[in-house]
Each structure stands twice: as structure tokens, then as C-alpha cells.
C-alpha positions in Angstrom: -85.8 -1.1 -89.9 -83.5 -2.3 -92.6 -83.4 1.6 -93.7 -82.7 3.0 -90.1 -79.8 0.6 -89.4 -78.2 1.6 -92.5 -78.9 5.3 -91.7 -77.2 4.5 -88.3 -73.8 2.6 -90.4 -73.7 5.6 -92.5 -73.6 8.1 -89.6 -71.1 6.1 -87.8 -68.9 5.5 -90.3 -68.9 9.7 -91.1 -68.4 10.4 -87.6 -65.5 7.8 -87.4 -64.1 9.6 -90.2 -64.8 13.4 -89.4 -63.0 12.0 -85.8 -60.0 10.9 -87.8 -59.6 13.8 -89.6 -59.8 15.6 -87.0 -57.4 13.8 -85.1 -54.4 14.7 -88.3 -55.4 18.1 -87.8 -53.6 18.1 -84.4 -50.8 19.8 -84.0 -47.4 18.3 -84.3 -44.7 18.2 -82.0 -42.7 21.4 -81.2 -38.6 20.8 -81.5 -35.9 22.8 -81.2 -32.7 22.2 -80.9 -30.9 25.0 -78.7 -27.3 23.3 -78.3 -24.7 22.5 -79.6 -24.8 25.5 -82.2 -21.7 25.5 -84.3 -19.7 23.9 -83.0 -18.2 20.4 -80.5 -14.7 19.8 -78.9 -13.2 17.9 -76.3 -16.5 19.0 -74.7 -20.1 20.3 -75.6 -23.7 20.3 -74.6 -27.1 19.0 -76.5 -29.8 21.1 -75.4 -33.2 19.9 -77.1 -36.8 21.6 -76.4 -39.4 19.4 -76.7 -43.5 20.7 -76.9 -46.7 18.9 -76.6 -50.2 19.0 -75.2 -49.2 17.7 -71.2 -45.6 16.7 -72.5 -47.4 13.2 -73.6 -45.1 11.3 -75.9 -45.2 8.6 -77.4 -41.7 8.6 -78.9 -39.1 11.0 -78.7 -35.6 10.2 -79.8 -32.3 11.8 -80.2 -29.2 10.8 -82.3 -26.0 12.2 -83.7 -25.3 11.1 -87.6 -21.4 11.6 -88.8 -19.7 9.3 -91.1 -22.8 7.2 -92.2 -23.1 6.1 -88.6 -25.8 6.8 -85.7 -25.1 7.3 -82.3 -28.2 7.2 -80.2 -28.4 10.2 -77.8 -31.7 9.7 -76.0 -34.6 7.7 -76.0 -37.7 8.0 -73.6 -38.2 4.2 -73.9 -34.5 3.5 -72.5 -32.3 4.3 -69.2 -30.8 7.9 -70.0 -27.3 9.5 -69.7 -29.4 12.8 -70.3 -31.0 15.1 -68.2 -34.9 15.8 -68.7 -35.9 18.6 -67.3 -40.2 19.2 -67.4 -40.0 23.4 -68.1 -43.4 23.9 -68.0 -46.8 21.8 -68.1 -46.7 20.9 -72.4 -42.8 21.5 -72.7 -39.8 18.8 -71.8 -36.0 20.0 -71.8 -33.3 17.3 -72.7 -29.5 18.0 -72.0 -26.0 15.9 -71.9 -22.8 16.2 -72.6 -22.0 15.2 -76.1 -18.1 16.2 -76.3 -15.5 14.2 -77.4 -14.8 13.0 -73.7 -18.5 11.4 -73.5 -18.9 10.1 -76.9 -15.2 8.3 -77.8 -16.5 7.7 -81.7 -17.0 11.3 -82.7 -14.3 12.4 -85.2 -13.3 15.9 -86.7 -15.8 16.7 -89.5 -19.2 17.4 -90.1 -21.8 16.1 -88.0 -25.6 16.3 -87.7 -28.3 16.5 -84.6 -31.8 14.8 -85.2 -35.0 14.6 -83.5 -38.0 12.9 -84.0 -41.0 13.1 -81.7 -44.1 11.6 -81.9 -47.5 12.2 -79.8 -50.8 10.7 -79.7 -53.7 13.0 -81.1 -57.5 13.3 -80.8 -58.8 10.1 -78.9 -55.5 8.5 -79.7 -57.0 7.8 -83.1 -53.5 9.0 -84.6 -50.2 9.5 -84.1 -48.4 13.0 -85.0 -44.7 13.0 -85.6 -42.0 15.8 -86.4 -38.7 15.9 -86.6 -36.0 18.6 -86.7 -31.6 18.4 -88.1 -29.2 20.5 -86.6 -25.6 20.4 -89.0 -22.7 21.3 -86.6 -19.1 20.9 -86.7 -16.4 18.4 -84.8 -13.4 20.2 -84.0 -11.0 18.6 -81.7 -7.7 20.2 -82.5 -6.8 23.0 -80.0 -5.8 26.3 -81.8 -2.2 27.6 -81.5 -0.7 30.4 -80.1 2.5 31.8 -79.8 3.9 34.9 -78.2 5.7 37.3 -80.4 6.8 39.9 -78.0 9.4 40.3 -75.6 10.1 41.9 -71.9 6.3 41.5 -69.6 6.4 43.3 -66.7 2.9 44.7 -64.7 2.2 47.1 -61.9 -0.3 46.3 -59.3 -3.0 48.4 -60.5 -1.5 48.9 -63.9 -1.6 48.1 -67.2 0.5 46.0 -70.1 0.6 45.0 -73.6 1.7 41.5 -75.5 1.7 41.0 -79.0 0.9 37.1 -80.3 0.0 34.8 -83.0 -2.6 32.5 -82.7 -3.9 30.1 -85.3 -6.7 29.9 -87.1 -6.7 33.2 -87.5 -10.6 33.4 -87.0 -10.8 32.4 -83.6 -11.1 34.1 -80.2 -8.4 35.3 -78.5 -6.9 37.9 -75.9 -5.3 38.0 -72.6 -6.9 36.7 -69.3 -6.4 38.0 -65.9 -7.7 35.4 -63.3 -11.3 35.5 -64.4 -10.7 38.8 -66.7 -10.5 38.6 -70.3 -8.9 41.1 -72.5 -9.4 40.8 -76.2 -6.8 40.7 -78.6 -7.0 43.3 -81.7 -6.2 42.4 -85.4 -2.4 43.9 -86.9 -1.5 45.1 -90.0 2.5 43.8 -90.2 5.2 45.6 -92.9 2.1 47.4 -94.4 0.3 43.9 -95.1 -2.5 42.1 -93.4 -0.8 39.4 -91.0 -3.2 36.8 -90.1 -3.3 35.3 -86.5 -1.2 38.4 -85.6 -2.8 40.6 -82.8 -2.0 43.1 -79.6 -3.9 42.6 -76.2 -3.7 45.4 -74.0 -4.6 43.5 -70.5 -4.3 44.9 -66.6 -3.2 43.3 -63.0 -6.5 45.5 -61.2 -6.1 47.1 -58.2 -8.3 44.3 -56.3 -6.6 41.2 -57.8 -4.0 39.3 -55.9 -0.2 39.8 -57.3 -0.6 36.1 -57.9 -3.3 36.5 -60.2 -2.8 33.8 -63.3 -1.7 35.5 -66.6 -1.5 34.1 -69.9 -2.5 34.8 -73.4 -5.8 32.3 -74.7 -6.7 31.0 -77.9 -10.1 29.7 -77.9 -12.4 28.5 -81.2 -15.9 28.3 -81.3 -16.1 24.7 -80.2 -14.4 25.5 -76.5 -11.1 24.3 -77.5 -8.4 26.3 -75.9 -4.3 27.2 -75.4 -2.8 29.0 -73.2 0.5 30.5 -73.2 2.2 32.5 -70.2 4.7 35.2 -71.1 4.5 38.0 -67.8 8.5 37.8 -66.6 7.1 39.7 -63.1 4.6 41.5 -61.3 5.3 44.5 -59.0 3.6 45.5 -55.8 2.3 49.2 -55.9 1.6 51.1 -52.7 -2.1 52.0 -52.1 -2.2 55.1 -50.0 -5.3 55.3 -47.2 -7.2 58.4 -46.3 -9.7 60.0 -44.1 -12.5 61.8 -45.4 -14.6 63.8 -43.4 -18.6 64.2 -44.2 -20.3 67.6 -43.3 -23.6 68.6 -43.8 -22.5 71.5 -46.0 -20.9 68.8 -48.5 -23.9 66.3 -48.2 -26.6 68.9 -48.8 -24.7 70.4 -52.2 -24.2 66.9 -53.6 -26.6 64.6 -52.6 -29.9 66.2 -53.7 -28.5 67.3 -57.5 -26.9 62.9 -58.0 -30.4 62.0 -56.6 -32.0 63.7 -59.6 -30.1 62.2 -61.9 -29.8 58.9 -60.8 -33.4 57.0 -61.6 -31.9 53.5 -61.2 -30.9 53.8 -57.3 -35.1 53.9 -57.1 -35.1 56.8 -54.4 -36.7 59.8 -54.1 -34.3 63.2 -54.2 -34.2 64.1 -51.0 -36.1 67.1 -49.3 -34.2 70.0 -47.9 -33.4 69.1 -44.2 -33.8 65.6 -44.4 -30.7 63.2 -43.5 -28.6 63.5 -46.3 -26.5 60.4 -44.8 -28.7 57.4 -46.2 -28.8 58.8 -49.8 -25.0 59.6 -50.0 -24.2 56.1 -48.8 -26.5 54.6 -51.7 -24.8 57.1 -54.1 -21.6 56.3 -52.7 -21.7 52.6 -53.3 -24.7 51.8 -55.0 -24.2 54.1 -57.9 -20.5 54.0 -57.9 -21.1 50.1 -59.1 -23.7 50.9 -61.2 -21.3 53.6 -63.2 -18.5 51.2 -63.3 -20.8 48.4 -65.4 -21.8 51.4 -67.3 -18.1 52.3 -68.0 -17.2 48.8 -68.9 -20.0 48.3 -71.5 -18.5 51.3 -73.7 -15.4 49.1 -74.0 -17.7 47.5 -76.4 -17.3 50.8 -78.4 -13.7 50.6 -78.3 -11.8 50.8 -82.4 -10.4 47.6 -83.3 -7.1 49.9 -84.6 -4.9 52.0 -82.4 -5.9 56.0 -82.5 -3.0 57.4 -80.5 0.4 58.3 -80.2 3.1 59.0 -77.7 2.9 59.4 -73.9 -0.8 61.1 -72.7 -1.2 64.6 -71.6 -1.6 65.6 -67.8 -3.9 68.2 -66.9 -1.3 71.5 -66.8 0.1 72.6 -64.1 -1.8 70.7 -61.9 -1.4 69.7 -58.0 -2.4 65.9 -57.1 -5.4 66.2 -54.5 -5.7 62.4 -55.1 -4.1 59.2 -56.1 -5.2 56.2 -57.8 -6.6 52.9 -55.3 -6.9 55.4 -52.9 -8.9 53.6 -49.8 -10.9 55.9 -48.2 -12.5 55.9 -45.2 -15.9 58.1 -44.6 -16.7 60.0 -41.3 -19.3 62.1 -40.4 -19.8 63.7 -36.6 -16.7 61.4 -35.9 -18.0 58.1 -36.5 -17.0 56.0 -39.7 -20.0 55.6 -42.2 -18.3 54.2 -45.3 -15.2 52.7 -47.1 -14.9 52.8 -50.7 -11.7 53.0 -52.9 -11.6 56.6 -55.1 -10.0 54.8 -58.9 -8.5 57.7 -60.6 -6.2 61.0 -60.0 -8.1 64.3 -58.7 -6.0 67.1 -60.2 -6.7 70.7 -59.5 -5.7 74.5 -60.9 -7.9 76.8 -60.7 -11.7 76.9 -61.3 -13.1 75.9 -64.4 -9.7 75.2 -65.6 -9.7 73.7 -69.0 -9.6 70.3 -69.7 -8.2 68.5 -72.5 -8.0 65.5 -74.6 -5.2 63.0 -72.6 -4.7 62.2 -76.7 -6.1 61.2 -80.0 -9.3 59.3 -80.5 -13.2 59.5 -80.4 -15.6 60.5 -77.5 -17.8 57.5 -76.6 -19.2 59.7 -73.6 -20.3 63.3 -73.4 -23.1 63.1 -70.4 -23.8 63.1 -66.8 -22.4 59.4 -65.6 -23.3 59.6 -61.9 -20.9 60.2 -58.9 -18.5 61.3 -61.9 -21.1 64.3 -62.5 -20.8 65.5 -66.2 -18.3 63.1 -67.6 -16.4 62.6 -71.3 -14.8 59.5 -72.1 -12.4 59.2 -75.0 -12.1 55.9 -76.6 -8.2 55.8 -78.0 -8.6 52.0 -79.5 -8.2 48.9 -78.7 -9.9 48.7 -75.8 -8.1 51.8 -73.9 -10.1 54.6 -73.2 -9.9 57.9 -71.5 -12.3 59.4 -68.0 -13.0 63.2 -67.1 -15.3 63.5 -64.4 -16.7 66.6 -62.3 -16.9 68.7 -65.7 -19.0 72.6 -66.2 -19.3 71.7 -69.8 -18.6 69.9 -72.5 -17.0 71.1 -75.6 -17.2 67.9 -77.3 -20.4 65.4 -78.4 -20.5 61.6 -78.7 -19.0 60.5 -82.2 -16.4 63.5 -82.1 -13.1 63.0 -83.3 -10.3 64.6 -80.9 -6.8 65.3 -81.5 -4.0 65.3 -78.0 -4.4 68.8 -76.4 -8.0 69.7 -77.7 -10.1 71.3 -75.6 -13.2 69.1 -74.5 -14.5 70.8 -71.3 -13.6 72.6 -67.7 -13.7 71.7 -64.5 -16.1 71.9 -61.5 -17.3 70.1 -59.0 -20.5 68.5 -60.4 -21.1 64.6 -59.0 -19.5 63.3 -55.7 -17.0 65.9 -55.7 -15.9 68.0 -52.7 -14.1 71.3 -54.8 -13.3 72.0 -58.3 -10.9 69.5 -60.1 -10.8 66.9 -63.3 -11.0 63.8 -61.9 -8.6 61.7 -64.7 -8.6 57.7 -65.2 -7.5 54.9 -68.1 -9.4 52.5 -68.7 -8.5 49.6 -70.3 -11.7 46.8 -71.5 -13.7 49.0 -69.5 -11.7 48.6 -66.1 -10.0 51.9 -64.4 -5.9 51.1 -64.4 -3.2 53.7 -62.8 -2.7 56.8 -65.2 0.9 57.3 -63.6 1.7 54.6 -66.8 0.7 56.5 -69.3 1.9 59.4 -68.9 5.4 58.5 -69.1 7.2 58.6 -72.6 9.4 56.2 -71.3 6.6 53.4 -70.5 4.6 53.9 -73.7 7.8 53.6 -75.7 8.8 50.3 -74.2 5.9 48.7 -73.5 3.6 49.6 -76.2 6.1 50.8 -79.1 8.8 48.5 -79.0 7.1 45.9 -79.1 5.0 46.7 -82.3 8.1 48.1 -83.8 9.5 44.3 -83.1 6.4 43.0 -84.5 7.0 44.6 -87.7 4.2 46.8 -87.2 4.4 50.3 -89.1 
């Protein structure tokens, strides 16, 4: 009897233990700390991820260290400024503000985010805690930025350049148009690397109000920001209307060939004697937004350093068949089927004209690009860039360097385009600006010249 009961101890006791051990074998709490990242100003944002088996903790804590003291941040034992969010059935979210304005002690330095968590494990026989630091920096002093140029003027629809300093050198910076942002580029002044010094080439688009805010932003990493205005006026533009009529001869050469190159708008191309109405419309609109986000994100590709000189180069001898912000109205057997407003200048010669290089810099695009049809896009630096739409051919690939005047293709009518002719636009971050600007000696020597002459810039 003696021998069984002690059998039974013995059992009990390695099963309590196994149960233990099994119990630190759990695993331990999941943290990550997703905000702030580098950074805290005036204001900024603690974003914490927190991971266990049914969220079940038994502590979870949150505190900022700087300066040797501790500032509690959250606690699931205590009322909470922050905002816990359950993401999913084993994983908790945690956010507040944890700026300057919400936490009065916090002082420019270094400064440190840390989490512990703990959770109960097998049989609540143990407890399993982790932890996880974050370093970030306090910054509470706005940058500085100052305008070096003189003389601001902008045409509806058109384009204009500042030159500024803003300090430290390292932080973000440009131009912003109402809700646009233009960035600044680096200069090189008398020769010399001139920190803090940079050129923004920015636009007042078509769309915006004449009203639209301007100024040049300096902005560093921890949402700090200064603004400085410096536009002297703004000048209406006229925007010519027109009526474009819709025949079946049109819509059955240039819807079916779009609709086989267009695998985003999700359609089928379009059988022969089918409507051709429905598909145009979606081409008309639907792709025509599409190809403008696609023309914006090769602004990304644009060279930090200017790649051109002088006024650009209009197609030779060319008449105007169309104007830039152009509204257009659509009708087809007399009844209106579509607005949309054409953003560049239709000039036409003769057929299959050549085309050239508007001026110097490198093609970024050298492919069909939707209603534009076989398309080149020159990227000239600093965020301007270069359209030729409705191209035969291309004499140029993506990478190529081009001088002013080279030859890069010829005309035709490929995309949404009613004869043969180049359809010509500038872009400037990606957005299409009047052309009228730049081909005028006279504009590019004052506003763009000048003012880096001024500058010191060589």
C-alpha cells in the first residue's frame, strides 16, 4: 500500500513538473512597435502591436524613457488616453498621440519606447513575458527656410520656378500647390556644393482655383514644418471649349486596337459591329485616368540635376489643331455622350512627320501608354519631363540619352486620335502644364535662368 502511494507521489510530482515545463515552453508575447519611427515633434503617434493566444494579458504596459525619467504611456490595468483596437482574435493594436502637445515633459533629445507584456501560459501554471525598445528622436525646433529668388509670377495652367534655402539641409522640402507637392532639387552654387540651397519647379494646374495656396515647405522627419510664400500674382488663362463629333468610322478604327492594349479597363475588345460607344466612353475616361497616374509615377524617375538648356523646340512648321485645357464636349448621332478636357497641344504637318526631342535629357518612356497610343516621354530633370503621343515608331528606347532636335519618332494616329499629328505636353512632378511656357526664350530666361544666375548657380 505504502509502495503504491509513493508510486502515485512520484507520478504526480513528474507530471506536475512535465506540466510546468511545458507551460515555459509557451510562446511569448509578440510586440512590435510600428510608430513613432524616427522621429517626434510638436506632434506624433505610438502605434504598438500586441500578440497572444485570444489577446489574454495579464500585463501589458507602455512607457517613454528620456532623461532618466518614465512617462507611463499605457497600462491595461488603468483608464487610458490610448486607443485599443482588437485587429484580429490573438492580436491587440494600441495608439495615442505622443507629440509634444500631449506629453508637456518631452524635451529635444534622444528618447526611448518600451513594452513589456506578460500572458498566462499552460494551465496558468506560468507567466510568459517579453519586452521590446524603440530609440527615436525629439525634435521640436521647426526647420528654416528662406526664399532666395526674386520676381513669382504663374499662369493658370502653367508652370514656375523658386529657388530657396532651407535648413537642416537634410530635410524635406519643395513647393506646395493646395494639396500638391513639388519637390525641391539639390544646387551646386559658384561651382561648390551649397547646403540647404535647392530649385522647385511647381505648377498652378488647369483644375485648381486661381486662389490655390502657394508657398515653399520645409518639413523634417518628425512633422515639423515652415512655410514661406513668395508668388507676387497669379494670371487667369483662357480655356477654349469645343465640340467633337463621334462617327462610327472613328469609333471602329480606334476603339478595338486601345481595347487590346488596355488589360486594366477589364473588357473584352470589342467584336466587329458591336457598339463601339460603351468601350470608347471607358477608354475615354477610364483609361485616360489610369495613363495620367501612370505618367505621374515616372516623375519618380525624374534626375535630381537639370539636363537642359534654352527655350524647347516646337514640332516644325506645324499648324495647332489643339490647345492645351481644351474642354471638350463628345457627340455622337447628335446627342452629347461625354466631357473630358484634351491636356496638351495636337500639332500637325504632314503624315508621319518626324518628331523630335523638345530638348536634352533621357527617355523614361518608349511604349504604347493608352489613349496616347505609342508614346515617348523625355525626362529633362528635376522633375520636368517631356509627352509625344500618337507616334508610327520610335527611334529611341528607355535609358537613351537625347540631345534638342534628335529625332525620336513620327507621327500617326495610333491611340484616341482622330488624324495624324504629335500630340505635345510638359509635365512637371508628373502633372501636364501649358507648353506655350516653354517654348518661349523669353520665359525660360527669366523664370528659370535668371534666377539661378542670381543664385550663383553656374
Amino acid at each position: 500500500m505504502l509502495r503504491a502511494l509513493g508510486v502515485l507521489v512520484v507520478l504526480v510530482i513528474l507530471g506536475c513538473t512535465v506540466a510546468y515545463v511545458v507551460a515555459g515552453r509557451g510562446a511569448s508575447p509578440a510586440l512590435t512597435i510600428n510608430k513613432p519611427e524616427r522621429a517626434v515633434g510638436q506632434t506624433g503617434t505610438l502605434d504598438v502591436s500586441a500578440t497572444a493566444p485570444n489577446a489574454n494579458f495579464t500585463a501589458l504596459t507602455i512607457a517613454l524613457e528620456q532623461n532618466g525619467k518614465t512617462i507611463p504611456l499605457y497600462s491595461n490595468g488603468a483608464a487610458q488616453q490610448a486607443e485599443v483596437t482588437r485587429v484580429d482574435r490573438n492580436q491587440l493594436r494600441i495608439s495615442r498621440p505622443i507629440g509634444k502637445q500631449n506629453l508637456p515633459e518631452l524635451q529635444s533629445g534622444p528618447a526611448r519606447i518600451v513594452v513589456t507584456a506578460t500572458r498566462p501560459s499552460f494551465l496558468n501554471l506560468r507567466q510568459l513575458t517579453s519586452s521590446a525598445t524603440k530609440d527615436f528622436q525629439v525634435r521640436l525646433e521647426r526647420p528654416r527656410i528662406a526664399i532666395v529668388s526674386t520676381h513669382h509670377y504663374v499662369n493658370h495652367g502653367g508652370a514656375e520656378m523658386v529657388v530657396y534655402r532651407s535648413m537642416p539641409a537634410d530635410v524635406q522640402s519643395g513647393v506646395r500647390v493646395g494639396n500638391v507637392e513639388y519637390p525641391g532639387f539639390p544646387l551646386s552654387v559658384q561651382g561648390a556644393a551649397a547646403p540647404g540651397t535647392r530649385a522647385a519647379f511647381f505648377a498652378l494646374l488647369w483644375d485648381q482655383d486661381l486662389n490655390t495656396p502657394i508657398a515653399a515647405f520645409a518639413r523634417d522627419e518628425a512633422g515639423n514644418e515652415s512655410k514661406a510664400t513668395f508668388v507676387d500674382n497669379a494670371f487667369e488663362k483662357p480655356q477654349r471649349k469645343s465640340r467633337i463629333e463621334l462617327d462610327d468610322k472613328f469609333l471602329n478604327r480606334v476603339v478595338p486596337e486601345i481595347a487590346e492594349h488596355a488589360p486594366e479597363l477589364k473588357m473584352a475588345p470589342p467584336s466587329e459591329g458591336s457598339d463601339m460607344l460603351p468601350p470608347f466612353l471607358k477608354e475615354n475616361g477610364e483609361l485616360r485616368r489610369i495613363n495620367a497616374d501612370e505618367i505621374a509615377a515616372l516623375a519618380k524617375k525624374t534626375s535630381p540635376t537639370r539636363l537642359w538648356e534654352g527655350p524647347f523646340v516646337q514640332l516644325g512648321n506645324s499648324k495647332v489643331e489643339a490647345s492645351f485645357a481644351d474642354h471638350r464636349t463628345y457627340f455622337y448621332k447628335g446627342k452629347e455622350v461625354d466631357r473630358q478636357v484634351h491636356l496638351g497641344f495636337d500639332l500637325a504637318v504632314t503624315e508621319h512627320v518626324p518628331v523630335v526631342a523638345a530638348n536634352a535629357g533621357v527617355v523614361v518612356n518608349a511604349d504604347w501608354l493608352g489613349i496616347y497610343g505609342n508614346c515617348v516621354i523625355i525626362d529633362h530633370g528635376m522633375g520636368v519631363q517631356s509627352l509625344y503621343g500618337h507616334l508610327m515608331s520610335f527611334d529611341v528606347k528607355i535609358g537613351d540619352k537625347v540631345t534638342r532636335g534628335q529625332q525620336i519618332g513620327r507621327s500617326d494616329s495610333t491611340g484616341l486620335a482622330g488624324g495624324d499629328h504629335l500630340h505635345f505636353t510638359m509635365l512637371v512632378g508628373g502633372r501636364m502644364v501649358n507648353p506655350v511656357e516653354w517654348w518661349d526664350p523669353h520665359w525660360v530666361a527669366d523664370r528659370v535662368d535668371r534666377k539661378l544666375r542670381e543664385a550663383g548657380v553656374q
